[in-house]
VEXMARTOR-173746 format. One line per field, with one value per residue (C-alpha): residue number from 1; chain; residue in one letter; x, y, z. Coordinates in steps of 0.1 Angstrom, whole numbers, m for minus. Layout:
N
nr c(NUM_...)
kette c(A_...)
rest c(A_...)
c1 c(X_...)
c2 c(Y_...)
c3 c(Z_...)
***
This chain:
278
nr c(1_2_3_4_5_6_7_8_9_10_11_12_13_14_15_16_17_18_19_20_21_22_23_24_25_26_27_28_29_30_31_32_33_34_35_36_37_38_39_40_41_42_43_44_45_46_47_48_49_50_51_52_53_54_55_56_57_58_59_60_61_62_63_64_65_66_67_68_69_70_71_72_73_74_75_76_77_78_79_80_81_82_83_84_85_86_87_88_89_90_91_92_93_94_95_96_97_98_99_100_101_102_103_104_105_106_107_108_109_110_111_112_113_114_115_116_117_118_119_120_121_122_123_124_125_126_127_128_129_130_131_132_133_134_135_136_137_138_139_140_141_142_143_144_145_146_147_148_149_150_151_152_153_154_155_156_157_158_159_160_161_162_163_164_165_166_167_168_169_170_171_172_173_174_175_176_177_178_179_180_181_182_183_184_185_186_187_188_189_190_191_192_193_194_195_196_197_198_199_200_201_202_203_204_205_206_207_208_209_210_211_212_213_214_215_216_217_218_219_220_221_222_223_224_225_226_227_228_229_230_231_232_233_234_235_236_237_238_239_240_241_242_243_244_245_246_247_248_249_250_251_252_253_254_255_256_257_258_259_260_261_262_263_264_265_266_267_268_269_270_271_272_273_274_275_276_277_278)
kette c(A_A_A_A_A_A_A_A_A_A_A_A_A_A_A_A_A_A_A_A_A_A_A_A_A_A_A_A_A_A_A_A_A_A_A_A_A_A_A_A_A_A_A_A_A_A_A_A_A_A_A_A_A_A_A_A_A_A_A_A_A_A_A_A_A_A_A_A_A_A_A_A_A_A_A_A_A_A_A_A_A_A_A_A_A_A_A_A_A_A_A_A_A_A_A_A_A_A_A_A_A_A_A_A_A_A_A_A_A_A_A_A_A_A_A_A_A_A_A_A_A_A_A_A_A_A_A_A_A_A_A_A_A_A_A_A_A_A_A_A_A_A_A_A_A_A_A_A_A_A_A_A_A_A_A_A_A_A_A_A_A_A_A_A_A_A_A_A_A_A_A_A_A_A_A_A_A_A_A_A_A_A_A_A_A_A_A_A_A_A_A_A_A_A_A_A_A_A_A_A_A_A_A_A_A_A_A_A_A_A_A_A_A_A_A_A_A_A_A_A_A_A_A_A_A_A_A_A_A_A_A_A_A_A_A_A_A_A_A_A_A_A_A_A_A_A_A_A_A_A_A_A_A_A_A_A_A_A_A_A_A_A_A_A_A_A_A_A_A_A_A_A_A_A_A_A_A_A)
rest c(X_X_X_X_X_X_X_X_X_X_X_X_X_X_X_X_X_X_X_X_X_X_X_X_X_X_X_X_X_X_X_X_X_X_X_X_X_X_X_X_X_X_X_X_X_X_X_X_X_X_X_X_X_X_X_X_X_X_X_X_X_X_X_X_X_X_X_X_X_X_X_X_X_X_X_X_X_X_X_X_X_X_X_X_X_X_X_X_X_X_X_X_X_X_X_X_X_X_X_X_X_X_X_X_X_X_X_X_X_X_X_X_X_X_X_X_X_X_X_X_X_X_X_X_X_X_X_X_X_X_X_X_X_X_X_X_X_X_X_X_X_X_X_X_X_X_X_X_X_X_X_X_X_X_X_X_X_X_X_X_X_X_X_X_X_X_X_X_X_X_X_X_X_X_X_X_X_X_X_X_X_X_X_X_X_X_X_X_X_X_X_X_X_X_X_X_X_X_X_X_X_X_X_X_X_X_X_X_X_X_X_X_X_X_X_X_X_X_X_X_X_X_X_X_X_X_X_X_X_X_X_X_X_X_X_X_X_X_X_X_X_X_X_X_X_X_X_X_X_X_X_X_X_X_X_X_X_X_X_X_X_X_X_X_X_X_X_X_X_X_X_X_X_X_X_X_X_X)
c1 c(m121_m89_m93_m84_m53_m32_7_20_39_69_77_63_46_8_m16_m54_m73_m78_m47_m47_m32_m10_m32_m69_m67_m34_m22_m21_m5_m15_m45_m24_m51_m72_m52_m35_m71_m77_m43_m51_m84_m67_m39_m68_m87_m59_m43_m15_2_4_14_29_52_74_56_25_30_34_16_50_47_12_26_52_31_7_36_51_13_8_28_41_24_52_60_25_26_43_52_59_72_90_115_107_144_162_197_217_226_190_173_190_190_153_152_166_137_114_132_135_97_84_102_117_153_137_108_96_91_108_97_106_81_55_75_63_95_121_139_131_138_175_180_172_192_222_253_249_208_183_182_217_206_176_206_229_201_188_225_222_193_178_149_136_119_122_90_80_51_38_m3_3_19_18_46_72_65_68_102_117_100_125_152_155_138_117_94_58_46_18_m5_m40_m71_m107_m129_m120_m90_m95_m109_m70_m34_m50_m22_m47_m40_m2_18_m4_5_44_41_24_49_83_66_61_37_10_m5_m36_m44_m68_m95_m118_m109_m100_m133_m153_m169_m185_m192_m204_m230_m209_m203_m206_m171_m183_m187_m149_m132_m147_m139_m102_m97_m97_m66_m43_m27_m40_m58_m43_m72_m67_m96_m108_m121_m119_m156_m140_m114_m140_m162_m135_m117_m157_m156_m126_m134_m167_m174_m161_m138_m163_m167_m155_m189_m196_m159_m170_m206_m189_m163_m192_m213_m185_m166_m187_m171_m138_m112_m134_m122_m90_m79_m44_m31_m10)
c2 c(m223_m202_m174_m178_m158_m148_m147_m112_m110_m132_m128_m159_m144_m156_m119_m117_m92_m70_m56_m30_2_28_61_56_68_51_87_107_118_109_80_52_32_36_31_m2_m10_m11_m30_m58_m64_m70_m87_m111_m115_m126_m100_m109_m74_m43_m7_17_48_75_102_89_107_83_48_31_40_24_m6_m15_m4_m30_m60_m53_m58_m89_m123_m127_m105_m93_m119_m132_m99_m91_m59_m30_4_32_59_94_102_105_98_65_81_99_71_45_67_70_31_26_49_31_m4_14_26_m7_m28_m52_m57_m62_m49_m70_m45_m15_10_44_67_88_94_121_136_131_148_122_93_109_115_77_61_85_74_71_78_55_27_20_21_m7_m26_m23_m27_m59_m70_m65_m81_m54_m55_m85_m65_m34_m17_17_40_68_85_113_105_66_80_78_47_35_49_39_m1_0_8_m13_m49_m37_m68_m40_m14_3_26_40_22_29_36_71_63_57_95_109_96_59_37_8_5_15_10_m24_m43_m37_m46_m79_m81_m79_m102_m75_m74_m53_m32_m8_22_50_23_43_77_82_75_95_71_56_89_112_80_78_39_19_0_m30_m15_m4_m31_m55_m32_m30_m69_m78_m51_m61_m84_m72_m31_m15_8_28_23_46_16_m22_m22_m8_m35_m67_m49_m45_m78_m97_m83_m94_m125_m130_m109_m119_m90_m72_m85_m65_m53_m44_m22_m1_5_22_38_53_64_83_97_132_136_114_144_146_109_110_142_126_129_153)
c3 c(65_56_36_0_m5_m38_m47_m40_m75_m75_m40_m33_m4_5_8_11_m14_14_39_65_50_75_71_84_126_122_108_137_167_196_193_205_226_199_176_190_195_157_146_173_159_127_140_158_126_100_89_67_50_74_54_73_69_84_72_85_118_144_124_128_167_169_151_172_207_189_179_216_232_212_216_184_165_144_128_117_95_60_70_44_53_30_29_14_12_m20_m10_4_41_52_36_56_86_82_77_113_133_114_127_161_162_148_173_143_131_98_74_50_22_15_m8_m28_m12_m35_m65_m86_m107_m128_m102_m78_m98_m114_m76_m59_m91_m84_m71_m34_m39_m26_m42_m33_m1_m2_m20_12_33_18_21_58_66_74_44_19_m12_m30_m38_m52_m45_m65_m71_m92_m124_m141_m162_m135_m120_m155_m157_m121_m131_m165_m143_m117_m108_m81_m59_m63_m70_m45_m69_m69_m81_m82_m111_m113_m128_m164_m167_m163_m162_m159_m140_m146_m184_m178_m146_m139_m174_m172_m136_m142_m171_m150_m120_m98_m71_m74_m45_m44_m25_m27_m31_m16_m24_12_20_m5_m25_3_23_m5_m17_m52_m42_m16_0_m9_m54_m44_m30_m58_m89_m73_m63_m102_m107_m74_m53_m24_m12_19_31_62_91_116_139_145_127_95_97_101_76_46_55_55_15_7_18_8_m23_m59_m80_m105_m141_m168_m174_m138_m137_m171_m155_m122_m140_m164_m130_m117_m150_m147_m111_m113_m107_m70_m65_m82_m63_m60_m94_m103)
***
């Protein structure tokens, strides 16, 4: 039986509730058997969205030694990728190594990397700033979407989404959110308003919840399926991958009563597990 899959905003593009995120063992240098390893295992399983990054040391790398490894790998994957650079020429420069290093003349989502200023976003909407690059770029070929990307402050994201009609939005969710800066009440309903896809991340507190016994991966992924399109969480293994792609295929997202309950069990610790925010 096929996994049941959702509509990644208005892209029209077919996503499972749970994805396989760029950071995991997939940020570092030097773990490419291991890595590789870990992105076949998903590749082999289903996977249909793969996050990645150029500041995620070498994750690109291990993506394309993974696509190059596996017969048609690459394009069995929605991939999504993003520039931390501000303005048109680094950003598009920075675009290309991650083309080069992913071994694709394409990715399929591009996105405005951590934005946490009004500095950054007067800076990407500036002439010759990045968003005219992801407009050249799309022209080219080159990229399909236009996303954004921020985990400190929902007031920004806000701001760049009444700007400019970007595809997502990739944001933080787990129940320690609604303690501080929530991006679940704010950056989610204007999302959902303008079409946008929506993406989570931090799901699991990079690991926390689950390590430190506050919830288990399984309380996570279900309080966050009922917010996104689909979680990118980073693995350390091909066991983590089967495990977190079995609950997102198996388990149902938490009912409204079940989401207050966890966010109530971790309020009294939530800055631990929302460590992100600014």
């Amino acid at each position: 039986m096929e996994p049941t899959t959702r509509t990644l905003g208005s892209t029209g593009i077919a996503v499972e509730a749970v994805s396989l995120g760029g950071e995991g063992i997939l940020r570092t240098h030097g773990r490419e058997r291991a890595a590789v390893a870990m992105i076949h295992e998903a590749l082999r399983a289903g996977v249909r969205y793969c996050d990645t990054a150029p500041a995620y040391d070498e994750s690109q790398e291990y993506y394309g030694a993974a696509f190059r490894s596996m017969d048609g790998a690459r394009n069995r994957v929605f991939l999504a990728s993003k520039t931390h650079e501000r303005r048109k020429i680094p950003a598009l420069s920075l675009l290309e190594g991650s083309l080069r290093a992913l071994g694709t003349d394409h990715v399929d989502l591009w996105q405005m990397h951590d934005l946490r200023t009004h500095a950054d976003l007067e800076a990407i909407f500036a002439p010759n700033g990045a968003i005219e690059a992801a407009e050249h770029a799309k022209k080219a070929g080159k990229i399909r979407f236009v996303g954004l990307t921020g985990h400190q402050d929902p007031a920004i994201l806000i701001a760049a989404m009444e700007r400019y009609d970007f595809d997502s939005v990739l944001l933080p969710i787990n129940a320690a959110d609604p303690a501080r800066l929530p991006f679940l009440t704010t950056v989610i309903p204007l999302a959902r308003k303008k079409g946008m896809g929506v993406v989570g991340m931090k799901v699991m507190a990079a690991g926390r919840l689950p390590g430190e016994g506050a919830a288990t991966a399984e309380e996570c992924i279900r309080y966050a399926m009922g917010y996104a399109d689909t979680l990118i969480i980073g693995c350390s293994s091909p066991a983590e991958v089967q495990d977190n792609l079995r609950i997102g295929r198996t388990a149902v997202p938490m009912t409204n009563e079940e989401q207050r309950a966890l966010e109530s069990r971790l309020r009294a610790n939530a800055a631990r597990y929302a460590y992100f925010k600014g």
